[in-house]
Structure formats: structure tokens, C-alpha cells
ZAMARGU-4260 file (C-alpha; in steps of 0.2 Angstrom, whole numbers, plus 5000, padded with zeros to 4 digits):
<rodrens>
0) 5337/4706/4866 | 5339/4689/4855 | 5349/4701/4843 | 5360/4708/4856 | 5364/4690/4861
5) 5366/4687/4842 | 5377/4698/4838 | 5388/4698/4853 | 5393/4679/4850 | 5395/4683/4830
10) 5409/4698/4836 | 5417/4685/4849 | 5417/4672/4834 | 5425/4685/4822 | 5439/4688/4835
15) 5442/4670/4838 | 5445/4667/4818 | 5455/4681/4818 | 5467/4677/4831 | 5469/4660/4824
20) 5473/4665/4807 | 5485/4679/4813 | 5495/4667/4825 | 5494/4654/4807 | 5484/4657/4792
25) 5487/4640/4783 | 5494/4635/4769 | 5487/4625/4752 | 5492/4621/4735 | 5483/4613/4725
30) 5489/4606/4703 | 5484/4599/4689 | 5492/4595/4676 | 5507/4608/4673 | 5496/4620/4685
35) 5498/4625/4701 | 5487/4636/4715 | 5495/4642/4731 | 5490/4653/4743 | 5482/4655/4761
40) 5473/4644/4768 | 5461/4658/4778 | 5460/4666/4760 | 5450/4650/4753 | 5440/4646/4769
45) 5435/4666/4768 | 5432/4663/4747 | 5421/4648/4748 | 5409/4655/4762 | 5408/4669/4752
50) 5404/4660/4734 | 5393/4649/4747 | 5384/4664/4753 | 5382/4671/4734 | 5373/4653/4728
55) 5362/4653/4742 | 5356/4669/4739 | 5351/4666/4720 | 5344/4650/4723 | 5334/4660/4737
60) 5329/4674/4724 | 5324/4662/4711 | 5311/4652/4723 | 5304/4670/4729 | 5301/4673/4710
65) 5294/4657/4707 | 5282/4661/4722 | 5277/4676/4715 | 5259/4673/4706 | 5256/4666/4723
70) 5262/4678/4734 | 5252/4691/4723 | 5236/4678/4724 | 5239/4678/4746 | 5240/4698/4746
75) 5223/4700/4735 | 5215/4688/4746 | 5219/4694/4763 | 5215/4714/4757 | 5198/4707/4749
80) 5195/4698/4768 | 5201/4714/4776 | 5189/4724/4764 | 5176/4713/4768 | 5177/4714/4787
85) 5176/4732/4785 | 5160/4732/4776 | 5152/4718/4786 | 5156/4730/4803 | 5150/4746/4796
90) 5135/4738/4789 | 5131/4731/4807 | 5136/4749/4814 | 5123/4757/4803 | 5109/4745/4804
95) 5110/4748/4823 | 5110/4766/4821 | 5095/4764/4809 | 5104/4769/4792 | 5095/4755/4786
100) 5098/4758/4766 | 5118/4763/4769 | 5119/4747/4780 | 5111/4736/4767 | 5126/4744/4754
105) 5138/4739/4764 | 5133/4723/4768 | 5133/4715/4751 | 5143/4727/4744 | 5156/4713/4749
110) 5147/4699/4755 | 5153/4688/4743 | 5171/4690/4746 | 5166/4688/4765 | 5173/4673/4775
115) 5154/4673/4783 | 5141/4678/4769 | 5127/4670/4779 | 5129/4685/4792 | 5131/4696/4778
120) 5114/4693/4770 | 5105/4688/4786 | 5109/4708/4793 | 5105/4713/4772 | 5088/4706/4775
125) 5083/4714/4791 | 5089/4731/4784 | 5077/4727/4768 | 5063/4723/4779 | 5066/4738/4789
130) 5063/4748/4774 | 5048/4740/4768 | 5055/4730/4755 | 5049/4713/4758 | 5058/4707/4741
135) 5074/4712/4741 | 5072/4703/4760 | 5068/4687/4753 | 5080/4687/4738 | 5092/4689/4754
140) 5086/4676/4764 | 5089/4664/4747 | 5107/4670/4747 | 5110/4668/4763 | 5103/4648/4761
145) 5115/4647/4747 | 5130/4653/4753 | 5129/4639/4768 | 5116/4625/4767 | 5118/4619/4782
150) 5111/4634/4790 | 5094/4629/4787 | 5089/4632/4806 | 5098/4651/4808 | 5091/4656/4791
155) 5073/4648/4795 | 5071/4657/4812 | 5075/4676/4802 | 5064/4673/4792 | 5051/4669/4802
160) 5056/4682/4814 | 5056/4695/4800 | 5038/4689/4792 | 5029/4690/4814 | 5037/4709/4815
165) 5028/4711/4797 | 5012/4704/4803 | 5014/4687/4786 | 5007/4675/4800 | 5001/4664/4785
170) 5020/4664/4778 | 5026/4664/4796 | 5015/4648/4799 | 5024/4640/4785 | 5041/4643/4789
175) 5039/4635/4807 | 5030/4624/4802 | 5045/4618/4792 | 5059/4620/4805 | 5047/4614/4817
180) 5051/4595/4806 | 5069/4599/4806 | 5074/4605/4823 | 5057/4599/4835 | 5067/4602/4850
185) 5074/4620/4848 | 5067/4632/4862 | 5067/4646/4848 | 5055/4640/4835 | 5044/4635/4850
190) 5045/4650/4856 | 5043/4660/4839 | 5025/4648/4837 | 5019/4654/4855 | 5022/4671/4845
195) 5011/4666/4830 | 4997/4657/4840 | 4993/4670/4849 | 4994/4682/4833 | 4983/4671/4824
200) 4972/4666/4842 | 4974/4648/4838 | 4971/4644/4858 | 4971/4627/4853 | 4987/4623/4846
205) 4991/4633/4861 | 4987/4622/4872 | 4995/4605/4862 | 5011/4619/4863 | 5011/4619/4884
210) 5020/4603/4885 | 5035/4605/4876 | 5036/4625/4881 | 5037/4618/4901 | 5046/4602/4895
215) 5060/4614/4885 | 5060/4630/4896 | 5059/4640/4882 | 5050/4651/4895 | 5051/4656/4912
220) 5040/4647/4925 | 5030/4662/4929 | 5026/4668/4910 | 5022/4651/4908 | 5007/4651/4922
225) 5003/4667/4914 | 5001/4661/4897 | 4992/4643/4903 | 4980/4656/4913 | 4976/4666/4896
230) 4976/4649/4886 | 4961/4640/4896 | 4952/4656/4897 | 4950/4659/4880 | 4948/4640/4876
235) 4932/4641/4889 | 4926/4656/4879 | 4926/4647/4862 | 4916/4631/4870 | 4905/4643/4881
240) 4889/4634/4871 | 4895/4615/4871 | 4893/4608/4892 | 4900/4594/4882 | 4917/4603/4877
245) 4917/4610/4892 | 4918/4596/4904 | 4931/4587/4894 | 4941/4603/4893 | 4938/4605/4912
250) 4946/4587/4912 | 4964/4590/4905 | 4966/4605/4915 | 4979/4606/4926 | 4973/4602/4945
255) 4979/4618/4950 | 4971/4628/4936 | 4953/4619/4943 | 4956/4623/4958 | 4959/4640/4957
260) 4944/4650/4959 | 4941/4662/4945 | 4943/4649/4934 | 4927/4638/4945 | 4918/4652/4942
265) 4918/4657/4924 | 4916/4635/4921 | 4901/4634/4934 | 4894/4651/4926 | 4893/4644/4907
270) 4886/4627/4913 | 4874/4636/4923 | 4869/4648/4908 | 4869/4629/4898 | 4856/4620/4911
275) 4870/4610/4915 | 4875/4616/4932 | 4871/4600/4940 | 4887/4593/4936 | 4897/4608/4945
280) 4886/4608/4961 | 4897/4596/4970 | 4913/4605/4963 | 4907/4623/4969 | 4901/4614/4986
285) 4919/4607/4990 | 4924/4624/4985 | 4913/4633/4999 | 4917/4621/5011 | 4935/4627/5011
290) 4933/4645/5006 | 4917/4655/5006 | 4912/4666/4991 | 4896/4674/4987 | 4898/4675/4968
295) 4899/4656/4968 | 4883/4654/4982 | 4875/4663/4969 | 4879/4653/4953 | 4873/4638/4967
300) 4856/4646/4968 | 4854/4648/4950 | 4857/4629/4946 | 4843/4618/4939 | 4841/4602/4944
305) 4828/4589/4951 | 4839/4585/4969 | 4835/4602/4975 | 4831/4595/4990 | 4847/4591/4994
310) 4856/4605/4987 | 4845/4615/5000 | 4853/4604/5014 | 4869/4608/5008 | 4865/4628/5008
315) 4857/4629/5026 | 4870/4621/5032 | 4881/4635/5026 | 4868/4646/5035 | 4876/4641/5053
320) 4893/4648/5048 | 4885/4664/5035 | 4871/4668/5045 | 4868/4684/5038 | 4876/4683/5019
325) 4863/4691/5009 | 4868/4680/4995 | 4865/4664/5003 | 4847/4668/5009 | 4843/4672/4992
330) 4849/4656/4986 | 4840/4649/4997 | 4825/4660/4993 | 4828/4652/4975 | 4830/4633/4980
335) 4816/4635/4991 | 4805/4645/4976 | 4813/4628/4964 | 4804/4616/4979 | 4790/4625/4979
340) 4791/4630/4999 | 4783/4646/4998 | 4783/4654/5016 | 4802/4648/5018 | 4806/4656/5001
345) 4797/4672/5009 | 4806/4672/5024 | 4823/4669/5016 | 4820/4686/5001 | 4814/4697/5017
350) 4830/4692/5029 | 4840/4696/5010 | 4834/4713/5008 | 4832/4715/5025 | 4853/4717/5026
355) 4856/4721/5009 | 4842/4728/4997 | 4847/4721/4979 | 4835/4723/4965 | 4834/4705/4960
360) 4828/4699/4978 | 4814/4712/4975 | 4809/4706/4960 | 4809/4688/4965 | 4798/4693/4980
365) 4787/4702/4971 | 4784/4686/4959 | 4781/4675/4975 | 4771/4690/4982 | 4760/4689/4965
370) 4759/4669/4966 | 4753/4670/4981 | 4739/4682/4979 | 4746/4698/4985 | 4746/4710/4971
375) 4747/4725/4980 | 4765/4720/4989 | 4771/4714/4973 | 4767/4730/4965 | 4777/4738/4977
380) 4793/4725/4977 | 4794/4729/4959 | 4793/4747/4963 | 4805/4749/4976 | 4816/4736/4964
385) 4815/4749/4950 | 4819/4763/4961 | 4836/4756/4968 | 4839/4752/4950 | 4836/4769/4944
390) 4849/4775/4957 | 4863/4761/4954 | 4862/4766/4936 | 4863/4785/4939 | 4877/4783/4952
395) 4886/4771/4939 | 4884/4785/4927 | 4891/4800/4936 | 4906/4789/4943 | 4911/4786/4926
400) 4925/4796/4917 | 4919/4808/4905 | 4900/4803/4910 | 4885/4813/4903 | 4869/4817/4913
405) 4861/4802/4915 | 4847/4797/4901 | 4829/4797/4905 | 4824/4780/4913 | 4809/4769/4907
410) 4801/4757/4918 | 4798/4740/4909 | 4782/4733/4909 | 4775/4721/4920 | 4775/4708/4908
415) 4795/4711/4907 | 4797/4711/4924 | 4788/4692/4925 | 4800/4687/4914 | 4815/4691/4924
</rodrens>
């Protein structure tokens, strides 16, 4: 359109020029000396545009050739760039498609004509790793710190990505550990050394990790409980033998990870297992107050200390609302057994088995029974405990996927069963 426009005013101009030099072309004469010119005016006007024309043009031509070596220089850059583009896509294409050796060609085949070499050897170094060879992934990795220094953090977290997929937790620990002192804020590194702690179960530094997880959102809210579940856990298995350990680790837990109640459990469970269930017996009472459970009656039962007295307050006065939890009457057998009240101790293992029979209530009669000079019913406790065994442990058998016929059962001696 700009041409159409262009050209019609140059055709309206021409006719313009043309009528005024038709209606009067001009006259000029010009001398020198015994010299003269003469002519038409419109006939030098038309001669100087053109000689104006004719210089313009050669001084035009002689710049262009003078810009040559630089015009050549522009081209050869902008098809290298071009060339390189090329191999950096259909490297990318074939490292998705899982040519990983064709990829790793085209990547550096060009890389270092590349505008972004960084990317270049970045993708060459997961195609090397992808084949196995872990050098030729680090030699990349080098490059690719070379070619831009200031890319310590992009060029840190591949490589530490690249040793966690290749199980290098060692090599992977140093790496983070490295952008951990250069970038202490960036949710990926902490994220990559959730990744490695859990590899290498370092519970611990875990658990100094939990702050700064929550404190970054480097994860979601709910992976987070998760993980601060899994983390406690297996920090209370590794101090299952110090109460010490234990109590101050129950300390910094979060409230709402004390007051859940699998957690109370396995805590009261390895103090109890430590003789140092005293401490918990206030805990797993507050607990029962507010929500009854009969796996924490029982760890209440099994807890050694010289206030029994008042622990059995505590535990009959459960009895008002539980009046026929077979594992509260046995506690209570038990409490009663650790104060030395026989008869109630009786009465408490009878009213157990009398709802449900469980083998450990018979054996703790039959060792009242046998204290108390009764031989003959403690004979038959133990019996009748032995029995129900026998049948729990064939029915577990048969129930079991892929079970065998249940092995041939030997009775323990009585000396055994004193012991229990």
C-alpha cells in the first residue's frame, strides 16, 4: 500500500515537472574566458540529478564493500546460532524420547557456538548419566560451570540430582552441602536434602531440617505431617534403650504429635519396657480421661512403681465407666498383684476371663493360684492358658496367605511358665 501511495505521488510529480518545463524550459549560459555554454535549463536540472544520483550510488557501493569482512563475520555468526539452536532442540527432542547417546551428539556437538552452553551441557550430562557413564557426566557438569560461573546454584542442584537418581548419597551429601552455604534459603536444595536424609536415614538431621521445610514451603502441608509422623517415629526407635533420650525427644515434639495416640503409645510402650513407666502414668491417665483405649489400660497395668496405690485409685475409678473391659480388670488384677491384695487380684483375673478368656490372664492366675497354695487350679490355669494358645496360633496359621499345616506345638515347662 505504502508503495502504491509512493508511486502515485512520484507519477503526479513527473507530470507536474513536465508541464512546467513544456509551458518554459529555462534558459542558461554560462563563460569563461573566451568559452561559452548554453542550453536548457530543464536539460541541466535533469543532468545534475542524474550525475547526483551516479555519486551517491558509488559512494553507496564502496561503503558496502568496505563492510564486507563484516557483513561476511554477521552471516557466519547468525548460521552458527541458527546451527546451534537446531542441535540444542533435537538434542532435547532425543533425550525425551530416550535416544540418550544421539542426544548427547547433538548437544555438544555445537554447544560451544551456542548462545546458552550452560543448557547445552546440563541436558549432555543427564544423557551421560542416563547411559551409565558417570564421567563423561561430570566432565559435563565442569563445562557447564565454566561456560557461566554464575550458575553455581542451577549447575549445583543437576548434580546433586544426578548423583540421588544414581544412589552417590556420599557425593550427593557434599554437593548440598555446598549450595546449602551458598543459597540457605532455596526450597530446592532443601528439598533435594529431605531426598538424601531419608536415603542415608539420617532421622536426625531430619528433624533439624523440619523448620526450614515448614518455614519455606518447600513442601505441601499435608506431606509435611506425613514426614514429621515418619521422622519422630523412627527417632523413638533409635533411642528405644535411653528413657533419658526419650523424654527429652518427647519434649520438642510438637504438641499435636504428643497428643496423638499412636504416638503415646509406642512412647509409654519403650518406657515401660525401660522400668520408666512411672513418668508416663500421668500422661496415659489424662489420655484415658478423654478417650478410653485398652492398649494404653494395659501398658498402665504393666507400669512399675512404688505409688501403686494410687494408680489403683486411678484405675477403679475407670471401672464406673468400663465396667466390663476385660483389659482394665486385669490391670487391675496386676496393680492389685504389685500391692499385694491377693483376693482382689483374684476377683479382678476371674471377672477378666470371665468376659474374655486371654492366655495371659490365665497365666497370671495360675501364679496367684500357686502363691496361694492351690496347686491343682493353677495347673489347670496354665492348661486351659496353653490350650487357647494352641488354638490362637493354629487359627493365625491357617488364616495366613500361603500358610502350611500348623507345626507340632510343645508345651513350655512350668519353670518357663513362672517366668512369664
Amino acid at each position: 500500500m505504502r508503495t502504491l501511495i509512493a508511486g502515485f505521488f512520484g507519477l503526479l510529480f513527473a507530470v507536474m515537472v513536465t508541464l512546467w518545463v513544456k509551458k518554459d524550459n529555462g534558459y542558461f549560459l554560462i563563460g569563461y574566458g573566451h568559452w561559452s555554454v548554453e542550453g536548457s535549463l530543464a536539460l541541466l536540472l535533469l543532468t545534475l540529478a542524474l550525475v547526483c544520483l551516479l555519486l551517491y550510488l558509488l559512494v553507496r557501493t564502496l561503503a558496502r564493500l568496505w563492510e564486507m569482512p563484516d557483513l561476511v563475520h554477521d552471516w557466519q555468526g547468525r548460521r552458527r546460532a541458527s546451527r546451534a539452536r537446531h542441535a540444542l532442540t533435537q538434542g532435547l527432542v532425543e533425550l525425551a524420547e530416550g535416544n540418550w547417546k544421539a542426544a548427547e551428539t547433538h548437544l555438544i556437538r555445537y554447544a560451544h557456538q551456542c548462545e546458552t552452553p550452560l543448557l547445552n551441557y546440563l541436558a549432555a550430562a543427564r544423557a551421560a548419566q542416563l547411559q551409565g557413564e558417570d564421567a563423561r557426566r561430570d566432565e559435563y557438569l565442569k563445562l557447564a560451570h565454566a561456560s557461566m560461573p554464575t550458575a553455581d546454584v542451577a549447575v549445583g542442584l543437576t548434580q546433586a540430582e544426578l548423583q540421588l537418581d544414581h544412589q552417590q548419597n556420599e557425593q550427593a551429601l557434599a554437593t548440598l552441602g555446598h549450595l546449602r552455604s551458598i543459597a540457605p534459603k532455596h526450597t530446592h536444595v532443601l528439598m533435594l536434602l529431605k531426598r538424601l536424609y531419608i536415603n542415608l536415614q539420617e532421622w536426625d538431621k531430619l528433624e533439624q531440617l523440619l523448620p526450614e521445610l515448614r518455614k519455606r514451603k518447600a513442601v505441601s502441608e499435608q506431606e509435611f505431617q506425613g514426614l514429621e509422623i515418619k521422622v519422630y517415629q523412627e527417632r523413638m526407635a533409635a533411642m528405644a534403650q535411653d528413657a533419658e533420650a526419650l523424654q527429652q525427644l518427647w519434649q520438642r515434639m510438637p504438641k499435636a504429635l504428643r497428643q496423638r495416640q499412636p504416638f503415646l503409645k509406642t512412647y509409654a510402650g519403650y518406657l515401660v519396657d525401660l522400668g520408666a513407666g512411672e513418668s508416663v502414668a500421668p500422661l496415659i491417665s489424662e489420655f484415658l480421661n478423654k478417650q478410653w483405649d485398652p492398649e494404653l489400660v494395659r501398658l498402665y497395668g504393666r507400669i512399675k512403681s512404688a505409688d501403686v496405690a494410687s494408680r489403683l485409685s486411678v484405675a477403679e475409678g475407670w471401672l464406673k465407666a468400663q465396667p466390663k473391659d476385660p483389659e482394665l480388670l486385669l490391670t487391675l488384677a496386676r496393680l492389685c498383684l504389685q500391692s499385694r491384695l491377693w483376693g482382689k487380684a483374684r476377683s479382678y483375673l476371674e471377672a477378666s476371663i470371665g468376659i474374655l478368656p486371654k492366655v495371659e490372664a490365665y497365666q497370671e492366675l495360675g501364679l496367684l493360684l500357686e502363691q496361694l497354695g492351690e496347686p491343682d487350679k493353677a495347673l489347670e490355669c496354665f492348661r486351659t492358658g496353653l490350650g487357647l494358645e494352641r488354638r490362637q496360633t493354629s487359627r493365625a496359621l491357617t488364616s495366613a496367605p500361603g500358610s502350611r499345616p500348623a507345626l507340632r506345638y510343645e508345651a513350655p515347662k512350668p519353670s518357663a511358665v513362672e517366668g512369664l
